[in-house]
TORLOLO-644232 format. One record per residue: z, x, y of N, C-alpha, C in turn. Coordinates in steps of 0.1 Angstrom, whole numbers, padded with zeros to 4 digits, always signed. Layout:
<nodes>
ZXYZXYZXY;...
</nodes>
This chain:
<nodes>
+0191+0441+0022+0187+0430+0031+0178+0421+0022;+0183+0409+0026+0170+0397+0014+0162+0392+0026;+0153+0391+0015+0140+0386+0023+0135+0373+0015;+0133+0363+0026+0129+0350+0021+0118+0348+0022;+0110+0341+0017+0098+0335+0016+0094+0318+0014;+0093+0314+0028+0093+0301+0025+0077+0294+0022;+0083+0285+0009+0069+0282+0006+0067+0265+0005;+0055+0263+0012+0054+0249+0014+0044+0241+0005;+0051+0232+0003+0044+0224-0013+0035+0215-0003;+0023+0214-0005+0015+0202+0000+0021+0184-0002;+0024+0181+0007+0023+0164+0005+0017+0159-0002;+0022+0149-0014+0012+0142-0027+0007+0130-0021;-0001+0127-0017-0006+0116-0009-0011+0103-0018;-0005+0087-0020-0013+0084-0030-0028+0082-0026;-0031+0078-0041-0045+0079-0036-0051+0064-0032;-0045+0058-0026-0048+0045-0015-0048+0052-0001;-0044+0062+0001-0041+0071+0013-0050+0081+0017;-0057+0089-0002-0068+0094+0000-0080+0084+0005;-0078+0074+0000-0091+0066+0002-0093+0064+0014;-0082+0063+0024-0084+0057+0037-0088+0073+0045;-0081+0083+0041-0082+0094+0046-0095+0097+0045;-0101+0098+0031-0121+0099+0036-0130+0091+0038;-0126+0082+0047-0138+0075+0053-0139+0078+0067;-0153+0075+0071-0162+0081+0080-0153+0068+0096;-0149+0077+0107-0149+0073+0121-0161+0062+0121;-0152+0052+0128-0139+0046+0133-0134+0038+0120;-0138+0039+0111-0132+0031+0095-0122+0039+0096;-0120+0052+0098-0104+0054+0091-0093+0051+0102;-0101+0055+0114-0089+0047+0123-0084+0036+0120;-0094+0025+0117-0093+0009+0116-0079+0005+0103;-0081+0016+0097-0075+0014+0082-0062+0021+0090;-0062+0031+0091-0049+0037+0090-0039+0026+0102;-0051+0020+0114-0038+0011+0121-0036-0001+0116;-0046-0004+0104-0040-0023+0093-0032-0016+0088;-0031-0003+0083-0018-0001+0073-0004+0003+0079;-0002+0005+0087+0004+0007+0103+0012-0006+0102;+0002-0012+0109+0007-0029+0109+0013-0039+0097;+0006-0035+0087+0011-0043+0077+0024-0041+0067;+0026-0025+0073+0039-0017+0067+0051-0024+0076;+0047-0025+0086+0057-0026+0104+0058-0042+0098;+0049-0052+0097+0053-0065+0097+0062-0070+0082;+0057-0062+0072+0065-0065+0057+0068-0050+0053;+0084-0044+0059+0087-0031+0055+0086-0030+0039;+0089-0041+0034+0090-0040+0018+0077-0042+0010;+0068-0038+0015+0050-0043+0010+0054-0027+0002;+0045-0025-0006+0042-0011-0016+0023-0010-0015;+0020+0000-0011+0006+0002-0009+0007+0011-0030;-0009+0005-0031-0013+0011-0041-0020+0012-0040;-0032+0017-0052-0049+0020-0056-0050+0010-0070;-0058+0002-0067-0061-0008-0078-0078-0011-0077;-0088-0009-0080-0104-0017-0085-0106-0007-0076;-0100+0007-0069-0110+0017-0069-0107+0011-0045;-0097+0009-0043-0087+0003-0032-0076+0000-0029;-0075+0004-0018-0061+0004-0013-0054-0016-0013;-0046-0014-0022-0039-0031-0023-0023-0031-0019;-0019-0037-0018-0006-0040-0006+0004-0051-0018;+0012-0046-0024+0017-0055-0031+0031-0055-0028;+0036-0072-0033+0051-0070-0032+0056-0074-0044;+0070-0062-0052+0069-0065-0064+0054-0059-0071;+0051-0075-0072+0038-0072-0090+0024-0082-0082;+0033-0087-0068+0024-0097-0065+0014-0092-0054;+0003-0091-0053-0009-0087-0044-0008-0093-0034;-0003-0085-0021-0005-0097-0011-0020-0095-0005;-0025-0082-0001-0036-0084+0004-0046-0067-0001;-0054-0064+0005-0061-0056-0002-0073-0049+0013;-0071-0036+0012-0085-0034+0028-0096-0029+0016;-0106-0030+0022-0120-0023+0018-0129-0019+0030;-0131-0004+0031-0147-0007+0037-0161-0010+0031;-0167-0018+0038-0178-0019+0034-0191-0023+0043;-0201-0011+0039-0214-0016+0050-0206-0007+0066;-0207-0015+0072-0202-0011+0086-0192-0019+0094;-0181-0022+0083-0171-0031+0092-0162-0025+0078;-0144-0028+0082-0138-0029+0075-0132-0039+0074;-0129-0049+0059-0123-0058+0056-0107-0059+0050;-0095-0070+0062-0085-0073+0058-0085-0084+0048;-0083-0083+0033-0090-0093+0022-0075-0097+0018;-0073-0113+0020-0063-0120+0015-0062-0132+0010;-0054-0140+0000-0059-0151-0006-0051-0159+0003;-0054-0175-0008-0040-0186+0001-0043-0185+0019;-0058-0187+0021-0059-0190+0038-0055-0198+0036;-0058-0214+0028-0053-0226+0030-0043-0230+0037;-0033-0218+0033-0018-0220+0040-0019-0217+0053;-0028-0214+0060-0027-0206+0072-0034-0221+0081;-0023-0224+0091-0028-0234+0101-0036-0229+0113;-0035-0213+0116-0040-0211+0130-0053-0202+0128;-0059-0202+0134-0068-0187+0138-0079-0187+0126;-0083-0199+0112-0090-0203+0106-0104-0197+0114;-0109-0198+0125-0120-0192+0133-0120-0178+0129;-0110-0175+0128-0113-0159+0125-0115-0155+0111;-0116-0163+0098-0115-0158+0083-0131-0159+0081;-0133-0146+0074-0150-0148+0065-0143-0148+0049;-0148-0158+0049-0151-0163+0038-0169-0166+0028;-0175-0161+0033-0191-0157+0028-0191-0151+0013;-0194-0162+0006-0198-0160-0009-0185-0158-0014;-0177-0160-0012-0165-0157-0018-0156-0175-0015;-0153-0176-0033-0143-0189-0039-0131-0189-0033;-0123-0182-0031-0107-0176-0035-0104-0170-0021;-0109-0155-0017-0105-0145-0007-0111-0152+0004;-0101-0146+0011-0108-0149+0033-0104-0137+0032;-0113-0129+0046-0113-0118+0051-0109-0120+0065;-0103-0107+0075-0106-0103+0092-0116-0090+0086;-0124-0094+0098-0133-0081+0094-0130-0073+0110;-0133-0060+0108-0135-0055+0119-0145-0045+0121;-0150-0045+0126-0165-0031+0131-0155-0019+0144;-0145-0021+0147-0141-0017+0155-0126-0013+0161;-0117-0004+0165-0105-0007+0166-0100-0015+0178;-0114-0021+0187-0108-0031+0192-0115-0046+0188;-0114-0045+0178-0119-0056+0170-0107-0063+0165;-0096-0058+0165-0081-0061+0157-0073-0065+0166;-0072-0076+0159-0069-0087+0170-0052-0089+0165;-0042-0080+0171-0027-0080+0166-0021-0098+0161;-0025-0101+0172-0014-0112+0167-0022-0120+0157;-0035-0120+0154-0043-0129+0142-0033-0124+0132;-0034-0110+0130-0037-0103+0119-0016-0106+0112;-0010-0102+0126+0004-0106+0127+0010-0118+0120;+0003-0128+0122+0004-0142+0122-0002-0144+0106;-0011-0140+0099-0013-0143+0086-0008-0131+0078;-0003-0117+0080+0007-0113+0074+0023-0117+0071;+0027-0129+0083+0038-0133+0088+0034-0144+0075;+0027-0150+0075+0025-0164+0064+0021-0158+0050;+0017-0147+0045+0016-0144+0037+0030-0139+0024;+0036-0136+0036+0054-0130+0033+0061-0141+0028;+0060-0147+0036+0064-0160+0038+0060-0169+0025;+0047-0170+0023+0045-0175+0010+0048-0167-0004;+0052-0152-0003+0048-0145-0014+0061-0144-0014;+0071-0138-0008+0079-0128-0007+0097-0139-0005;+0091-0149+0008+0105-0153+0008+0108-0168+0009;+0099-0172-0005+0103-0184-0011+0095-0197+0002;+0083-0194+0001+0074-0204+0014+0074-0219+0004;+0079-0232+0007+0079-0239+0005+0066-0247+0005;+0060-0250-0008+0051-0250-0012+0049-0268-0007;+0038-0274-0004+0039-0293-0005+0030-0295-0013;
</nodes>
């Protein structure tokens, strides 16, 4: 009679996934549903680990990047300029270049903001956004 032995290999998780995985309630919630969302809105995004964070690239090109920090977590993206709506919602504080969504909260995420500038980000990065 044979006898089997099934053996199960742990999941390699990258480590943009560790990162989100050890942060302290409600940050990992917050993270794991922007990354949720941002997978769901650009299937073809590639999450990585770059400056020590989870960054979201398409191809070679960075579209956006989360961080926690302090007691909120930040959705960090460049090119607001291009974004006509929901400008009320970007922190931009001491920073040249990046706008943020920040959130303290999971009801702090506001879908269709977040929808709406991943939708323009694609758009400018990914499928040829016509530049004026």
């Amino acid at each position: 009679m044979w006898h089997f032995r099934l053996v199960l290999k742990p999941a390699v998780l990258n480590p943009a996934e560790v990162y989100i995985l050890k942060q302290y309630e409600p940050f990992r919630s917050i993270l794991l549903d922007l990354k949720s969302i941002i997978e769901a809105v650009i299937p073809e995004i590639e999450l990585h680990y770059k400056w020590k964070i989870p960054f979201f690239m398409l191809g070679k090109k960075p579209i956006c990047y989360l961080n926690q920090s302090k007691d909120y977590v930040d959705f960090c993206f460049w090119h607001s300029e291009i974004m006509e709506q929901y400008s009320e919602f970007f922190v931009k504080e001491k920073r040249k270049v990046v706008a943020s969504l920040r959130y303290k909260s999971k009801t702090d995420v506001n879908d269709a903001v977040l929808i709406y500038v991943l939708e323009m980000l694609n758009a400018y990065y990914g499928n040829g956004f016509v530049r004026s």
